[in-house]
N, C-alpha and C positions, 0 to 999 in steps of 0.2 A: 184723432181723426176729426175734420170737420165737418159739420154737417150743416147744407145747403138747403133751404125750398127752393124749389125751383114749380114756378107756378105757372103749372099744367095737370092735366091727367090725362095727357096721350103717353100712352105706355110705351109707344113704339120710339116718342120722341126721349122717353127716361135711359128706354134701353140706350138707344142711341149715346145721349150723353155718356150716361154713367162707362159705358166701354172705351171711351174716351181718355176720363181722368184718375183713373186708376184707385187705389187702395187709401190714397190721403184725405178723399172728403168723400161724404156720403151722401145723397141725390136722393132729397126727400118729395116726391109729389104731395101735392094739394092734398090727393084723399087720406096717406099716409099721414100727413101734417094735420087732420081732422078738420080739413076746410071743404066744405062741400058744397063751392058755389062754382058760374057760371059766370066769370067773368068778361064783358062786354068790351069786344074791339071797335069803336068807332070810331076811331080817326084813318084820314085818308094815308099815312106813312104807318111805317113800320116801325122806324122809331119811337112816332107816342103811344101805338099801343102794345110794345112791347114797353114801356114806363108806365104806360096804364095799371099793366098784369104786377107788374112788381109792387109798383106804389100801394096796389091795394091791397096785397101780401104783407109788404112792409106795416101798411098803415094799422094790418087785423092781428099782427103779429110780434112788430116790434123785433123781429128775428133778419138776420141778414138773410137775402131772396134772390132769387133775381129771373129774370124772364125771357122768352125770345118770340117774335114773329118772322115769320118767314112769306118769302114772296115767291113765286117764280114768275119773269118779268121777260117776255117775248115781244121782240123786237118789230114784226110784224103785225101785233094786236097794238101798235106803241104803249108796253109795257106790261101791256094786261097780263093773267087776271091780277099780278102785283099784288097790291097789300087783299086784296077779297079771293085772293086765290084756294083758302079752302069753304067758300060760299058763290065759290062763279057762278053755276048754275045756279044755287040757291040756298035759303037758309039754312036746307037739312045736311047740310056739309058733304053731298054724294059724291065721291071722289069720282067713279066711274063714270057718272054724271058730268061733274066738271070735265076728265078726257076728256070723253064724247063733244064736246063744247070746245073745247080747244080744239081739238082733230078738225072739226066741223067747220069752223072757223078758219084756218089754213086748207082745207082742203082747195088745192091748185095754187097754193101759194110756195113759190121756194125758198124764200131766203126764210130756216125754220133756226134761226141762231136765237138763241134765250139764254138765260141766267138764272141760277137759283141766287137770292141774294137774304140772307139771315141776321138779323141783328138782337143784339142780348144786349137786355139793359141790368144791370148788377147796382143794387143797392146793399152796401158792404159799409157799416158804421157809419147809417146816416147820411152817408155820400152818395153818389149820382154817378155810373160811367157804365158807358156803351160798349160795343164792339161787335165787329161788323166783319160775314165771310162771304166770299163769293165766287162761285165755280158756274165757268162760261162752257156751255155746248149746245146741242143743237133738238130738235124734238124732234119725232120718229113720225112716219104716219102712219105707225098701228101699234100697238101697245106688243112689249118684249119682256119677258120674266115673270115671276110669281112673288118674287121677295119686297119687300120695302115696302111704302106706303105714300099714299100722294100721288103724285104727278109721276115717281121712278118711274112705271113702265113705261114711258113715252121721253125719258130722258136720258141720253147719251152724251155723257161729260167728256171737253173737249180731251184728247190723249186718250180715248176709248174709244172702241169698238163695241161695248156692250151699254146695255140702260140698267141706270141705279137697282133696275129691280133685278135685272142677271144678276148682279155681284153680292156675294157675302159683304159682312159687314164690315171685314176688313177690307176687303176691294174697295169700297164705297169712302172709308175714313179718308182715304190716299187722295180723293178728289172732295170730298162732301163741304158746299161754304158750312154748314152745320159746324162742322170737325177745324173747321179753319177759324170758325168766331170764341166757340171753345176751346182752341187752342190760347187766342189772344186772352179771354177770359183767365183759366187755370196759370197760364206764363205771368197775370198781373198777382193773380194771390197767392202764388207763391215769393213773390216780393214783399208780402206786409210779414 
C-alpha cells in the first residue's frame, strides 16, 4: 500500500478522497502526518496555491504529497467567489456566510450556471503535475439537503435534479470535479 499526504485537515475533503481510491494507497492528512500548520493560499489561481500547499508539504517532509484547491466559479459574479470561495464572506471561512453572499448576490438574477472547478497538484519523486476536474450546473435560490459541505446545498450538477448536499456520497462521485481530478490523479500512479 501507498501512502499519500495529502495536505489538508478538512476531514470531509479526506473522506471524500479516500472513498474514491480504494484499498491501494492510504490518505494521510496533515494532522495525521504530525504537521500542524496553517498553510497560506495567496495567489489569485487555483493552480498556485494548490503547489503552494504541496510544495511546502514536500519541502517539511521530503515525502511524496500532493494537494488540491477548489473553486466554485459562477458565471453571473464573472467567476466569483473562484479561488476565495471558501473566504467570500470572509476570513473566518463561514460557509453559511458565504451562501448567504452568493444567494444575495444573484438574487433576481437568472442565468445561475456555475462550475465547481478543482485542481490537484501531486509532487511524486520530486516532480511537479497537476490535474484538474470539473462538474457544470446551476445554483439554487435556497439551500437543499443536510449532507456535504461548502457550497453543496445551493448546488445542482448538471444531469440532476438534486444539490450535492441531497446525494449520498456515491450520488455525488458520479458527478463531483473533486472525483474527476482524482480520478486523473490515481489513473497517473497507477502507471509508475
Amino acid at each position: 500500500m501507498y501512502q499519500l499526504i495529502f495536505a489538508t485537515n478538512n476531514r470531509n475533503k479526506v473522506a471524500e478522497i479516500q472513498s474514491l481510491v480504494g484499498h491501494n494507497f492510504e490518505i494521510i492528512p496533515l494532522k495525521e502526518a504530525g504537521i500542524e500548520i496553517d498553510i497560506p493560499e495567496p495567489h489569485d489561481q487555483l493552480e498556485a496555491n494548490a503547489e503552494e500547499k504541496a510544495r511546502t508539504i514536500f519541502d517539511m517532509t521530503n515525502q511524496n504529497c500532493f494537494s488540491e484547491d477548489t473553486g466554485l466559479e459562477i458565471a453571473a459574479l464573472g467567476g466569483e467567489p473562484g479561488v476565495k470561495s471558501a473566504r467570500y464572506a470572509g476570513e473566518d471561512r463561514d460557509f453559511q456566510a458565504n451562501i448567504d453572499l452568493v444567494l444575495h448576490k444573484l438574487n433576481g438574477i437568472e442565468n445561475r450556471s456555475a462550475q465547481f472547478r478543482t485542481v490537484i497538484c501531486l509532487i511524486w519523486e520530486q516532480q511537479t503535475y497537476y490535474f484538474e476536474g470539473i462538474c457544470k450546473g446551476q445554483i439554487l435560490t435556497q439551500m437543499q439537503g443536510e449532507k456535504g459541505f461548502g457550497y453543496d446545498p445551493i448546488f445542482v450538477p448538471d444531469g440532476s435534479t438534486k444539490s450535492f448536499a441531497s446525494m449520498t456520497m456515491e450520488e455525488k462521485n458520479q458527478f463531483s470535479h473533486r472525483q474527476k481530478a482524482v480520478t486523473q490523479l490515481f489513473e497517473f500512479l497507477s502507471t509508475l
